[in-house]
N, C-alpha and C positions, 0 to 999 in steps of 0.2 A: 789276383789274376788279371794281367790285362787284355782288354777288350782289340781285335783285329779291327783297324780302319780299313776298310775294301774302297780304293775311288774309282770311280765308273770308268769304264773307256770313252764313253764321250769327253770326258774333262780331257783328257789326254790331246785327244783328236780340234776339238775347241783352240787347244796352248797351240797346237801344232797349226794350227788354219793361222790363230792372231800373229803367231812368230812370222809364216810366210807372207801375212799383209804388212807387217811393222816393215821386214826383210825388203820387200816391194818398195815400198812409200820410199825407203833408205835409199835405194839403188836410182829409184827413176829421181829423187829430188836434189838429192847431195850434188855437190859441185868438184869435190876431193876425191881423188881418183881410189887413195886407201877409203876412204868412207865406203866408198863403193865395193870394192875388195871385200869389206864385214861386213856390207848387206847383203853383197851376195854370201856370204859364209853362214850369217841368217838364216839365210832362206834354204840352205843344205843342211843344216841341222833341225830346221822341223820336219822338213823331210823323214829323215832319221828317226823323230820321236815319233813320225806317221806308219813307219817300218817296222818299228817295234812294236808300236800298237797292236796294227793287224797282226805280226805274229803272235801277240798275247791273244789277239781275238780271234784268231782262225786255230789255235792251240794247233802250230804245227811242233812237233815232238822234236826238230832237227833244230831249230832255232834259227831257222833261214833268214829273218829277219833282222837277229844280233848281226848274224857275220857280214848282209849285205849294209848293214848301217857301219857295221866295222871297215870294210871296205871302203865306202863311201865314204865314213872320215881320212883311211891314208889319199884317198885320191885327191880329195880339198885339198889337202895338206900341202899335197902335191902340187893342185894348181893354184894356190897361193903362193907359194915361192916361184913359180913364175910368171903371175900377176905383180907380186915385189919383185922382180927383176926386173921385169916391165918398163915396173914406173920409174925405178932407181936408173934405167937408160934415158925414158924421158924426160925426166927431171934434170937429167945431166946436159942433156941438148938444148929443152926452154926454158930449162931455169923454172920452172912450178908446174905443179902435178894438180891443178888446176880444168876440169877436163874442156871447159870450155876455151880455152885461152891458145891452146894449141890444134894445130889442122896437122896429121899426118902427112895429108898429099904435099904439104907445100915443104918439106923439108928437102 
């Protein structure tokens, strides 16, 4: 017979805090515009693992928190391809997706 491993919610909540400081450090320090793209993607999927959590810990019976994390992955999804589209424009105008190298205003 084997034995049930039960992990706390705080472990959860813990992964979900470190993924949106890694997420952060990613976003404010990277220079690559895609870099930037998957830390903010990061920091929406700990989100997500924070959604879930609470609905394992507030036991709500509807699962409010699968669907709003479901949701909130097509919406990324979402605005990731128009984040890549974005860049795939910029990139075509300065030649690199570089965020510092280009100014908007001056095109």
């Amino acid at each position: 017979k084997r034995e049930e491993v039960v992990i706390p919610e705080s472990h959860f909540l813990i992964l979900g805090a470190v993924l949106f400081c890694v997420g952060l450090f990613g976003a404010l320090t990277r220079r690559n515009a895609v870099g930037i793209l998957m830390s903010i993607e990061l920091m929406i999927n700990a989100a997500n693992i924070n959604f879930v959590t609470f609905n394992n810990v507030l036991g709500s019976p509807d699962g409010a928190g699968q669907i709003f994390a479901l949701f909130e992955i097509a919406l990324a999804a979402a605005a990731s391809v128009v984040g890549l589209v974005l860049v795939v424009a910029v990139y075509r105008n300065a030649k690199s997706i570089f965020v510092d190298t280009f100014n908007l205003m001056k095109w």
